[in-house]
C-alpha positions as a Markdown table, in Angstrom:
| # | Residue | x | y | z |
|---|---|---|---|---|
| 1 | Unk | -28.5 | -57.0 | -72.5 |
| 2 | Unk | -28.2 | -58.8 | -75.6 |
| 3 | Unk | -26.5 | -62.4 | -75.5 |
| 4 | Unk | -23.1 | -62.4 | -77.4 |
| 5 | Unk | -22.5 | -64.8 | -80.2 |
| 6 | Unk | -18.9 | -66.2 | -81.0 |
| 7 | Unk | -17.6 | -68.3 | -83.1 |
| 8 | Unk | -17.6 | -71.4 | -80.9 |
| 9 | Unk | -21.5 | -70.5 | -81.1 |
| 10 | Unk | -22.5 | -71.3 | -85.2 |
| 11 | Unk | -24.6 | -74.1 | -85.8 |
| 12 | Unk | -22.1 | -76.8 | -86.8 |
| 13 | Unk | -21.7 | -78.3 | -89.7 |
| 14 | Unk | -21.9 | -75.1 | -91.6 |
| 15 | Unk | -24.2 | -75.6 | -94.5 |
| 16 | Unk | -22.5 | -75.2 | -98.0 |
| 17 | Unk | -25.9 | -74.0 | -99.3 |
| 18 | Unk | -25.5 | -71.0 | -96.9 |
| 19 | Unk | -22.3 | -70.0 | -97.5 |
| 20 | Unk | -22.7 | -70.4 | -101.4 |
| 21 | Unk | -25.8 | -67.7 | -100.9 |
| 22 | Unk | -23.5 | -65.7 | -98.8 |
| 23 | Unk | -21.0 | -65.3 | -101.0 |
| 24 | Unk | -23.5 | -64.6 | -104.2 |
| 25 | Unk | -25.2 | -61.9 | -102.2 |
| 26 | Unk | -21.6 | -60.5 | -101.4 |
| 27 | Unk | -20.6 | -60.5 | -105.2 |
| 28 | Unk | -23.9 | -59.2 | -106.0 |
| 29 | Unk | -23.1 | -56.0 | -103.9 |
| 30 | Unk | -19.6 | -55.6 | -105.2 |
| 31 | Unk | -20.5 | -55.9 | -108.4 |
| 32 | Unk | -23.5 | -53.3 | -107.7 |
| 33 | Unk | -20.9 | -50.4 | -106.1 |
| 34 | Unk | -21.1 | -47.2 | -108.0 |
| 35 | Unk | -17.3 | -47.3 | -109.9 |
| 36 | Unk | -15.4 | -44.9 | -112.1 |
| 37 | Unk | -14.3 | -46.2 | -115.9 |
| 38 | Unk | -11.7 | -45.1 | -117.2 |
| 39 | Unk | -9.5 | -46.1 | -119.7 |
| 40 | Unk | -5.8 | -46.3 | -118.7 |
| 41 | Unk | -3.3 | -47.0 | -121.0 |
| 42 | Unk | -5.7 | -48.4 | -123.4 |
| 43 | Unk | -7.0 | -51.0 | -120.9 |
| 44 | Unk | -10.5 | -50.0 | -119.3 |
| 45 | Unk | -10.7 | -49.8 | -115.3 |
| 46 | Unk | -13.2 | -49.8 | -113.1 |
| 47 | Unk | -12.7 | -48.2 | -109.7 |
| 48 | Unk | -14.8 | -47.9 | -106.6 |
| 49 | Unk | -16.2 | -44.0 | -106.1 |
| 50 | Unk | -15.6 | -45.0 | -101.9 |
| 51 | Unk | -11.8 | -45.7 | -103.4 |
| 52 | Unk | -11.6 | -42.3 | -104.8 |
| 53 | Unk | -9.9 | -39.5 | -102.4 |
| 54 | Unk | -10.0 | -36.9 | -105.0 |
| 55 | Unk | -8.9 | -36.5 | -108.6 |
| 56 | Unk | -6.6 | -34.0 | -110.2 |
| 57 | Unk | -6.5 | -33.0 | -113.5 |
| 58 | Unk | -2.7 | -32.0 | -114.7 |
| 59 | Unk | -1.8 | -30.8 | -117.9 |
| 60 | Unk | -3.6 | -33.7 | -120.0 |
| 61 | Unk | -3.8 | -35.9 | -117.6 |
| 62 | Unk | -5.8 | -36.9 | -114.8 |
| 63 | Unk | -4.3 | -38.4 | -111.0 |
| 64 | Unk | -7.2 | -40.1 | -109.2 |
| 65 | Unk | -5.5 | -40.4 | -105.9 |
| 66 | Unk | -6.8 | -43.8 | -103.7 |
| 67 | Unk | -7.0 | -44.5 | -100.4 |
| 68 | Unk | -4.0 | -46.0 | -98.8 |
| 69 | Unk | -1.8 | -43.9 | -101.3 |
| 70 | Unk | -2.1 | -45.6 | -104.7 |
| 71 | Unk | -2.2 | -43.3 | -107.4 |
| 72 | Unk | -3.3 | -43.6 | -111.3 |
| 73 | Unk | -2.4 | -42.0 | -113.9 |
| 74 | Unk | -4.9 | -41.5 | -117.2 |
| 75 | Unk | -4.2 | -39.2 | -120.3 |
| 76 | Unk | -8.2 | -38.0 | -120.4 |
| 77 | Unk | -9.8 | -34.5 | -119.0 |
| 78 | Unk | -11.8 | -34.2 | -116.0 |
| 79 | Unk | -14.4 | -32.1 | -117.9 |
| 80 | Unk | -15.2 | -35.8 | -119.7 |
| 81 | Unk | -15.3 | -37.8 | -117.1 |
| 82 | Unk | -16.7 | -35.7 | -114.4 |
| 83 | Unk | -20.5 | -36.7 | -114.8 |
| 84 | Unk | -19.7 | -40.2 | -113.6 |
| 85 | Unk | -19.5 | -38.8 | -110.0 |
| 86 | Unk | -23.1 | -37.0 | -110.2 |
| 87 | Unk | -24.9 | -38.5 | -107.1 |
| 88 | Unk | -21.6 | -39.5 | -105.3 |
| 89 | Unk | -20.5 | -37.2 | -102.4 |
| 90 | Unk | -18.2 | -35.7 | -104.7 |
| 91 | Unk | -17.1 | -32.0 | -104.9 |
| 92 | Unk | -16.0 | -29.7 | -107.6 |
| 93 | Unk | -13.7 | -27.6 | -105.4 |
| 94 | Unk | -11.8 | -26.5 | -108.4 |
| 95 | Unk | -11.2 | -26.6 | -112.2 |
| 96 | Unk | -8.7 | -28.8 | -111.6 |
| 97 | Unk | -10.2 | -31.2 | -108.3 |
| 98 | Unk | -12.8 | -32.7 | -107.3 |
| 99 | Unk | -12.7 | -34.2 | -103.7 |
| 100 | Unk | -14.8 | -37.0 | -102.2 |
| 101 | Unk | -16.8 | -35.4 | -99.1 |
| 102 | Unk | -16.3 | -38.6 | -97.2 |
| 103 | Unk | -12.7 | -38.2 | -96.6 |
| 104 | Unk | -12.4 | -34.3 | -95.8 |
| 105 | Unk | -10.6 | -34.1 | -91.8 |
| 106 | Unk | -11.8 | -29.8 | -92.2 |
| 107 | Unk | -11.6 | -27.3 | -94.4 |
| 108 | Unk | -8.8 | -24.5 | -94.0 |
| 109 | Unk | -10.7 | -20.8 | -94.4 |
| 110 | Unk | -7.0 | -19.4 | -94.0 |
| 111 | Unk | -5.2 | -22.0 | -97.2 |
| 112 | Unk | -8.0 | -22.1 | -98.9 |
| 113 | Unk | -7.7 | -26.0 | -98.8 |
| 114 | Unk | -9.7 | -29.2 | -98.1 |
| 115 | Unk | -7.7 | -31.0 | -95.3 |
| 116 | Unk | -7.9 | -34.7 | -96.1 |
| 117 | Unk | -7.9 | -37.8 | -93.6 |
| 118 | Unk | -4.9 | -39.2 | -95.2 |
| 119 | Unk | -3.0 | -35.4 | -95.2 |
| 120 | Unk | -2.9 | -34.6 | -98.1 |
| 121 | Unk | -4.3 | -30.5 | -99.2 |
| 122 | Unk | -7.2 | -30.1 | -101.6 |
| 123 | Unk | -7.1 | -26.5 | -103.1 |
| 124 | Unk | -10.3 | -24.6 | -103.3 |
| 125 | Unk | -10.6 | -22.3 | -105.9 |
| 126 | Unk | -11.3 | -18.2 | -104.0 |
| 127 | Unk | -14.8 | -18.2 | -106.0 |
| 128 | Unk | -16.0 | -22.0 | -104.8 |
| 129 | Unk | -15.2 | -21.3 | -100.9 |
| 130 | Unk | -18.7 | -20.2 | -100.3 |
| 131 | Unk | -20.0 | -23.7 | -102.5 |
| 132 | Unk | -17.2 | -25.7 | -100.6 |
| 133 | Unk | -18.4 | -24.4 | -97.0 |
| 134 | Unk | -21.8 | -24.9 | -97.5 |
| 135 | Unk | -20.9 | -28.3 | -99.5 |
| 136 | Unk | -19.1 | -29.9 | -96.9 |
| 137 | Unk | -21.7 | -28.3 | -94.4 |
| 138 | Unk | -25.1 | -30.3 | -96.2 |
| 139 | Unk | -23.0 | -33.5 | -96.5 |
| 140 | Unk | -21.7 | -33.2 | -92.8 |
| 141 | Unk | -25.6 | -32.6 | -91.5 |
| 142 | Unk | -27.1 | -35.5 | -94.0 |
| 143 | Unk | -24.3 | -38.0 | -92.9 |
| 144 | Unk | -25.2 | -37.5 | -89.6 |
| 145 | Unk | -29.2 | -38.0 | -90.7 |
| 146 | Unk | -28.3 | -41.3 | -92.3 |
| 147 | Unk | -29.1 | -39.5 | -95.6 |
| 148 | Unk | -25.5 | -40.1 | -97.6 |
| 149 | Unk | -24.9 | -42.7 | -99.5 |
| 150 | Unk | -22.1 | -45.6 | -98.0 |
């Protein structure tokens, strides 16, 4: 068994040196986090991919629907801006969505929906079930290799 550390336990005083390097490596992998720009009324945003529960494009505009419920709104197409999200765990379940794999609860055969962890219902397009089965099915057996990216 390995010995517990608390609190009670740092080496005390804490050296400023340390926690200035802490925080710099902390900013460093912020500011390194794959993101999303997009330009929302005129003003350019930059928003975490691990944010992202899926995006909708409607009418001429796209919703980009975040975790814990916030949703944006930008006039822009998904056509142009889905090539930001190659190499994310990201799927094109639609014309008009694309989901983040990370945050699917199941996928309903029956609705033709991705079920999300925060309830809401991703439609699947009839001609991308096969795609979404097997999409979901690869990302489900890599996460559980370690393979998919965090």
């Amino acid at each position: 068994s390995f010995p517990t550390r608390r609190s009670s336990d740092l080496e005390k005083p804490v050296k400023e040196k340390a926690v200035i390097e802490l925080l710099e490596m902390v900013t460093l992998k912020k500011e390194n986090t794959p993101r999303l720009i997009i330009k929302i009324n005129g003003n350019e945003f930059s928003i975490c991919f691990n944010q992202i529960l899926y995006v909708e494009q409607k009418a001429h505009s796209i919703l980009i629907f975040l975790t814990g419920g916030e949703e944006l709104k930008a006039v822009e197409k998904l056509e142009n801006i889905v090539n930001q999200f190659e190499g994310q765990n990201f799927f094109r379940c639609h014309k008009s969505y694309l989901v983040n794999l990370d945050y699917i609860n199941h996928l309903d055969d029956e609705l033709r929906v991705f079920s999300m962890n925060e309830g809401q219902n991703v439609q699947i397009s009839r001609g991308s079930m096969t795609k979404a089965r097997k999409a979901l099915g690869t990302y489900l057996f890599d996460k559980t290799r370690g393979m998919c990216k965090e």
